[in-house]
PAVO-616215 format. One record per residue (C-alpha): residue in three letters; residue number from 1; x, y, z. Coordinates in Angstrom, 2 decimals. Example, Ala and Ser with C-alpha at 12.3 -4.5 7.8 and 13.67 -1.06 7.14 Angstrom:
2
> ALA:1:12.30:-4.50:7.80 $
> SER:2:13.67:-1.06:7.14 $
END
This chain:
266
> UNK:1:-94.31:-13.82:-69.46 $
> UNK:2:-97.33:-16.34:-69.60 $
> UNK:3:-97.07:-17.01:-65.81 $
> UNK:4:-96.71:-13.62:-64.61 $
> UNK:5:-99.82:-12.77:-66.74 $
> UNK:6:-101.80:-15.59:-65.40 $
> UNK:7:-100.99:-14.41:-61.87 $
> UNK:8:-102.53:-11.18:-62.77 $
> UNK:9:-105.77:-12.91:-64.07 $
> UNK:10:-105.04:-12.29:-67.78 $
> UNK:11:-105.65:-15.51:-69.83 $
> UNK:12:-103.23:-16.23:-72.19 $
> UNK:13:-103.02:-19.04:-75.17 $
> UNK:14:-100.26:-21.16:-72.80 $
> UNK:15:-102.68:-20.92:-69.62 $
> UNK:16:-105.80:-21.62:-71.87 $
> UNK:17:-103.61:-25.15:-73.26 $
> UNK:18:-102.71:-25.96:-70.22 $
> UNK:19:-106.16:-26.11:-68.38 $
> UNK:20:-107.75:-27.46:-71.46 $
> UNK:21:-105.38:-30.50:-71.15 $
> UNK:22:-106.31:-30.96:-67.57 $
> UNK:23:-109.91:-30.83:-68.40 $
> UNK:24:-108.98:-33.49:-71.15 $
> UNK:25:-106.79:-35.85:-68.63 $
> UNK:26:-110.08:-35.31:-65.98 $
> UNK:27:-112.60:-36.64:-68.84 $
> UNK:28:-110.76:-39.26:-69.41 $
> UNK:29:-110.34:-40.62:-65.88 $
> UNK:30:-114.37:-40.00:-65.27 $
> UNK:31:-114.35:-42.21:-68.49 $
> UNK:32:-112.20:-45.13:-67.27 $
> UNK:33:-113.24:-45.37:-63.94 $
> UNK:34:-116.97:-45.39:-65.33 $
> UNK:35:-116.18:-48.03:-67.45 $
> UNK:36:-113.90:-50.09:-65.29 $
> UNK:37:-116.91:-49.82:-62.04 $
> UNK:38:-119.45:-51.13:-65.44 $
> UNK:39:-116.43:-53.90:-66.32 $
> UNK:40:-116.88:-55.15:-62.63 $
> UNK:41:-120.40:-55.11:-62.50 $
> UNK:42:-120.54:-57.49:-65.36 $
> UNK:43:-117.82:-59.86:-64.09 $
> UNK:44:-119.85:-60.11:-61.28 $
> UNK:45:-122.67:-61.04:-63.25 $
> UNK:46:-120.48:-63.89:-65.09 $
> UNK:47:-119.55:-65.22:-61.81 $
> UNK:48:-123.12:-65.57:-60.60 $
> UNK:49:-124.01:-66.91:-63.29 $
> UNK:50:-121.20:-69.71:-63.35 $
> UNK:51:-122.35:-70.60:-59.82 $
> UNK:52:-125.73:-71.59:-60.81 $
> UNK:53:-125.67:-74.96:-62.34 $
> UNK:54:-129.67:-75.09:-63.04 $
> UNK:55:-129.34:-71.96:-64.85 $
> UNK:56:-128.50:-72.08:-68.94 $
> UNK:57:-124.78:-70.83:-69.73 $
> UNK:58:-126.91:-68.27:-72.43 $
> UNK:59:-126.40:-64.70:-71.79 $
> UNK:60:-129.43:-62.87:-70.78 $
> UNK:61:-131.11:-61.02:-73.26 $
> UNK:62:-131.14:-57.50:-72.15 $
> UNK:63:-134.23:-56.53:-74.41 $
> UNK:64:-136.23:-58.79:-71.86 $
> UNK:65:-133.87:-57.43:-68.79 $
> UNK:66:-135.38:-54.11:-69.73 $
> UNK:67:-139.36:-55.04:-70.31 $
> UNK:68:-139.00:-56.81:-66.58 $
> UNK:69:-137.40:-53.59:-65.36 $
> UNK:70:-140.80:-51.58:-66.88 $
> UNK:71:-143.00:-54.37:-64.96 $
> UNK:72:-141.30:-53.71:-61.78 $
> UNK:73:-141.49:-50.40:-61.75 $
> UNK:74:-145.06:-50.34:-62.85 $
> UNK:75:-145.82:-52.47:-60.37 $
> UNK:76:-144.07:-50.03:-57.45 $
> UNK:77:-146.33:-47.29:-58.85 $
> UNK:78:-149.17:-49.22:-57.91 $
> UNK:79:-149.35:-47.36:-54.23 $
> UNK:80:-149.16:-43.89:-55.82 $
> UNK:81:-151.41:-41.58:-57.70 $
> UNK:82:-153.09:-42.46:-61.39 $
> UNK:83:-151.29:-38.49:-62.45 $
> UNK:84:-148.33:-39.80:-60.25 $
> UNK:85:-148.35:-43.34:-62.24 $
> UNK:86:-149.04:-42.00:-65.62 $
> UNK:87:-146.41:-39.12:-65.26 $
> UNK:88:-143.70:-41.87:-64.15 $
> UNK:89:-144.51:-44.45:-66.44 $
> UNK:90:-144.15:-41.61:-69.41 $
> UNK:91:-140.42:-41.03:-68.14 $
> UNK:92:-139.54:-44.80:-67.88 $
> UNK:93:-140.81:-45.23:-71.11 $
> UNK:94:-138.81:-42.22:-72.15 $
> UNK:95:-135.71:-44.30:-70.52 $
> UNK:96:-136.47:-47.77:-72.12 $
> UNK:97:-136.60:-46.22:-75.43 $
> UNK:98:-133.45:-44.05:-75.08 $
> UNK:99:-131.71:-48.00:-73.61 $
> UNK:100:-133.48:-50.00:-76.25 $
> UNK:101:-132.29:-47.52:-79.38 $
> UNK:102:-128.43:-47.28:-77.83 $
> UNK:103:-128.62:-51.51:-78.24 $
> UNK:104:-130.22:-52.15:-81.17 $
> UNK:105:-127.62:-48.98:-82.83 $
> UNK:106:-124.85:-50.67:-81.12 $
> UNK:107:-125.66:-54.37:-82.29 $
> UNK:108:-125.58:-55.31:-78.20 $
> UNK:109:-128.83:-57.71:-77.10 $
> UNK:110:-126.60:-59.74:-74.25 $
> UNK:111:-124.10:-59.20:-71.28 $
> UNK:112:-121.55:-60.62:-73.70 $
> UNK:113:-122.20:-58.60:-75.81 $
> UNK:114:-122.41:-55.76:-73.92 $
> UNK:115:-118.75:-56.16:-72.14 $
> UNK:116:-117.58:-56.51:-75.90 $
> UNK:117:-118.91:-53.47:-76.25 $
> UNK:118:-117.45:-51.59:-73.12 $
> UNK:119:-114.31:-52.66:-74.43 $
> UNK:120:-114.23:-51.15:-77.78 $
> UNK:121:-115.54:-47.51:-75.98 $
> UNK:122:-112.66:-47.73:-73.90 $
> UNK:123:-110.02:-48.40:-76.61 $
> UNK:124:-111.88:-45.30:-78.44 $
> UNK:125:-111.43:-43.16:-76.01 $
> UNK:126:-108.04:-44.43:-75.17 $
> UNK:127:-107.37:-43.60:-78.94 $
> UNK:128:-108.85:-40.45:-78.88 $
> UNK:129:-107.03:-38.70:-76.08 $
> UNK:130:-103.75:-40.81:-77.23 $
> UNK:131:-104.23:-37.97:-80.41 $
> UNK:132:-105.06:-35.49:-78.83 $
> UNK:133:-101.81:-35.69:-76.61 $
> UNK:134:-99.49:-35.52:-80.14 $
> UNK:135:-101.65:-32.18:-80.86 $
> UNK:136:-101.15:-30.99:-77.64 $
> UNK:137:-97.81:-31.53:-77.46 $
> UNK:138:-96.90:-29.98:-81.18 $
> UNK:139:-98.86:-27.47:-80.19 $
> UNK:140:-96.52:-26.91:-77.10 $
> UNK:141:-93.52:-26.52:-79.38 $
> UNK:142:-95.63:-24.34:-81.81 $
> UNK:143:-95.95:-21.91:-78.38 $
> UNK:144:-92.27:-21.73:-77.85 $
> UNK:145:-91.33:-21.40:-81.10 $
> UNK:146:-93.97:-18.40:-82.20 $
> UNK:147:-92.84:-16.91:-79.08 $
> UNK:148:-89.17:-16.91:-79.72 $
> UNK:149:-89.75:-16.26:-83.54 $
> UNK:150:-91.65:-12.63:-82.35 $
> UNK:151:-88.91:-11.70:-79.94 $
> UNK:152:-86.52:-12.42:-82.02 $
> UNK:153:-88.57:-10.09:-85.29 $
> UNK:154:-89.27:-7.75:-82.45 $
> UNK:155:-86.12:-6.96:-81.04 $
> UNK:156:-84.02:-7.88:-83.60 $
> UNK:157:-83.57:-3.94:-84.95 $
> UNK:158:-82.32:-3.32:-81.29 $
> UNK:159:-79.25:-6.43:-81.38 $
> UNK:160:-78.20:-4.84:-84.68 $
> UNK:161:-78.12:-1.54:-83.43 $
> UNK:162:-76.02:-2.29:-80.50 $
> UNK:163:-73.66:-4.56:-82.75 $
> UNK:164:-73.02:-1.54:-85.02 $
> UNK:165:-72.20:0.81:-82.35 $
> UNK:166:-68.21:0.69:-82.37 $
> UNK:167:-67.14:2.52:-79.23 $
> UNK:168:-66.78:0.41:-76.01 $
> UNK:169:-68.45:2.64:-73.39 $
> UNK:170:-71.12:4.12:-75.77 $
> UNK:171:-71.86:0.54:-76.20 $
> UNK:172:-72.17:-0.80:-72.78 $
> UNK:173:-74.38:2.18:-71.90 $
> UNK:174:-76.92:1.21:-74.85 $
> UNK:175:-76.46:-2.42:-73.15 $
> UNK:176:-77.72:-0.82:-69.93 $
> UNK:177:-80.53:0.88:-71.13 $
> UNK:178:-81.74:-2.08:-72.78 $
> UNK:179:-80.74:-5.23:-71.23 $
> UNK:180:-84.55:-6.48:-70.91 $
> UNK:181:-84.72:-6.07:-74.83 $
> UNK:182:-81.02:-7.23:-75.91 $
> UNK:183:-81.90:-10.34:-73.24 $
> UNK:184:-85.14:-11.72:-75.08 $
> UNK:185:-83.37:-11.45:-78.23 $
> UNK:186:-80.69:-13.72:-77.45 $
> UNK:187:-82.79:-15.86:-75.50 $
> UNK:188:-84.83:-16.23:-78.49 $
> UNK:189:-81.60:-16.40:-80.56 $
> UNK:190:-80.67:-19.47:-78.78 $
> UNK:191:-83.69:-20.99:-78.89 $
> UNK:192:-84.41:-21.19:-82.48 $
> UNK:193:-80.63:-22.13:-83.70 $
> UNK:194:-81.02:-25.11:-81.54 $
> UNK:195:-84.80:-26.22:-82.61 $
> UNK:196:-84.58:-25.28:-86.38 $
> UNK:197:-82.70:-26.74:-88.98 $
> UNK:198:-79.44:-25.25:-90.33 $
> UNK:199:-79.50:-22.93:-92.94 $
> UNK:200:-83.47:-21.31:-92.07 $
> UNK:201:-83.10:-17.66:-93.47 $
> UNK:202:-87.23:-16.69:-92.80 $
> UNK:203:-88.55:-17.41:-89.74 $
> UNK:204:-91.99:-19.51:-91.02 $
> UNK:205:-94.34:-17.70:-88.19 $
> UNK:206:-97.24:-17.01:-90.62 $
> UNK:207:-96.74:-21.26:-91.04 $
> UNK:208:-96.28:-21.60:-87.61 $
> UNK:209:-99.42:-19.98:-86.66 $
> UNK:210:-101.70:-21.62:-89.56 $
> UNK:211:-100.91:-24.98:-88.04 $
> UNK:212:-101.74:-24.34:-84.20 $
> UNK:213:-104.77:-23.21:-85.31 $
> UNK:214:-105.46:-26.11:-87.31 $
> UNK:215:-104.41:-28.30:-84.22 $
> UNK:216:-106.45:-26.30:-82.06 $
> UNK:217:-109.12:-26.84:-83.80 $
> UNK:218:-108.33:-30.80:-84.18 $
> UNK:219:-107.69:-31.14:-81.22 $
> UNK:220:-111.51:-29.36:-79.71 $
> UNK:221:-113.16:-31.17:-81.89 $
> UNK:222:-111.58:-34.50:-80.55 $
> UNK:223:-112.82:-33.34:-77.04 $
> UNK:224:-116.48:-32.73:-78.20 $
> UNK:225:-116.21:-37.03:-79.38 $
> UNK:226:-114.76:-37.57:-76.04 $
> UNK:227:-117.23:-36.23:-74.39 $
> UNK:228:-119.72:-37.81:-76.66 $
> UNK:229:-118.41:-41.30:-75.08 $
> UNK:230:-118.97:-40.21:-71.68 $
> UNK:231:-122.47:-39.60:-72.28 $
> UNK:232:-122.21:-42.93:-74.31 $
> UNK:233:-120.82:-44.52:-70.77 $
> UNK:234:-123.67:-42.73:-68.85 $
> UNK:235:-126.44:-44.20:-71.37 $
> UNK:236:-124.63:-47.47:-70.58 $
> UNK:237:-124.84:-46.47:-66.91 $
> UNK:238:-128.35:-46.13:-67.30 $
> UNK:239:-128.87:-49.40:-68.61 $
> UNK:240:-127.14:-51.00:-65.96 $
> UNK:241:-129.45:-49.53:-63.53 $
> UNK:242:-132.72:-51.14:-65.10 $
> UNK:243:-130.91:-54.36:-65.65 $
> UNK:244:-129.91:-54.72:-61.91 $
> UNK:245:-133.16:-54.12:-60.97 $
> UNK:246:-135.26:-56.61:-63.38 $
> UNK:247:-132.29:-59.27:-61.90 $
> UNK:248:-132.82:-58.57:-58.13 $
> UNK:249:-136.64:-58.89:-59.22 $
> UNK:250:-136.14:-61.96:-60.59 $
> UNK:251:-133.87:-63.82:-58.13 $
> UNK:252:-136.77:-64.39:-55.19 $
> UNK:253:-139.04:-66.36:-58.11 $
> UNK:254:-135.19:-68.02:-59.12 $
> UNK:255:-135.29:-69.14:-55.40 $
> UNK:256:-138.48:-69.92:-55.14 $
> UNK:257:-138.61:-72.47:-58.05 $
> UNK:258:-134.92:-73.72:-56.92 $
> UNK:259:-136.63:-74.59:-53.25 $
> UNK:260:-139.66:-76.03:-55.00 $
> UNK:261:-137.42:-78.28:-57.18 $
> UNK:262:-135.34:-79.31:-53.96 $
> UNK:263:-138.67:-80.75:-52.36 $
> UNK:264:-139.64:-82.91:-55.15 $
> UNK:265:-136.30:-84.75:-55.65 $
> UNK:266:-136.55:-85.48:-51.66 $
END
């Protein structure tokens, strides 16, 4: 009934679960892949800095990473306007503050830090949409089983009346006129003697339909927190940006001094 519904446009709770699950399952794969592509960045970072014997094993501090990234870009601005300047230097402020609060709230001031950190988002979110998943899938069952349980109040009157009618043909003939009705009843007949325990007498719907809405609720505020952690990972994003930038600024003084030192031990 859901489906045919849904092909006529009208929303309905199963449709609405469903596509809120996929937008759940796409979040999460934005997040991953985000944080994998920041995971690789930073390996690369290790390895560079493994491969450079005159540098110190020490983690860079990313508190400097980010004043060299402000002294780069002031120094691009140079060519342009003093409003032009002024107005740009305002929003990379605005950046560097927004970077510099996300560390210092975080406890992060190093690369090592930082992948430590990457980590523990991941395993959040990981946890996150692990929980949501049970809630979505009680939920499921919750569907089916308010479904059934209303067919089976709804059309119960109907079954008894065509149990209590006693001659054959008079009977089948009630059978015929209302086959659709007598068929979701036993359906739902079926359904719940083989998904509730022996012995039920009331069918708990008013129960049934407290607790959906409790995991509903649950479960859309889990979704808000997991999309809080992909802004999180964007911030991160962010801060990945200015740090490339202050390195690739400093590697042609890096070279420079590493030439200079070459010519004096000749």
């Amino acid at each position: 009934a859901a489906c045919q519904m849904e092909k006529k446009g009208i929303a309905t709770e199963k449709g609405e679960l469903n596509r809120n699950i996929q937008k759940a399952n796409r979040l999460i794969r934005e997040i991953r892949a985000q944080i994998g592509k920041l995971k690789e960045w930073i390996g690369e970072l290790f390895k560079a800095r493994e491969t450079a014997p005159e540098q110190t094993p020490q983690s860079p501090g990313l508190a400097n990473l980010l004043m060299k990234y402000l002294s780069v870009q002031r120094e691009k601005s140079r060519k342009y306007s003093q409003s032009w300047q002024r107005q740009h230097a305002a929003d990379e402020l605005k950046t560097i503050a927004a970077a510099v609060n996300y560390l210092s709230e975080h406890g992060i001031s190093n690369l090592d830090e930082l992948d430590a950190s990457l980590s523990s988002v991941s395993d959040k979110a990981y946890s996150i949409r692990e929980g949501m998943k049970t809630a979505e899938q009680r939920m499921k069952e919750l569907q089916k089983l308010m479904e059934y349980g209303r067919n089976y109040q709804t059309y119960k009157p109907i079954q008894d009346e065509y149990r209590q009618i006693r001659w054959k043909g008079k009977q089948e003939k009630f059978a015929e006129a209302r086959r659709a009705e007598l068929t979701l009843w036993d359906a739902a007949n079926r359904y719940l003697h083989a998904h509730l325990p022996e012995g039920v007498k009331t069918l708990p719907i008013s129960a049934w339909e407290k607790e959906y809405t409790a995991l509903k609720a649950q479960r859309e505020a889990e979704y808000e927190t997991l999309k809080d952690t992909r802004a999180e990972v964007a911030e991160l994003q962010k801060i990945r940006k200015c740090v490339d930038i202050a390195l690739r600024a400093d590697q042609p003084a890096q070279t420079q001094s590493r030439t200079k030192r070459q010519e004096q031990e000749r």
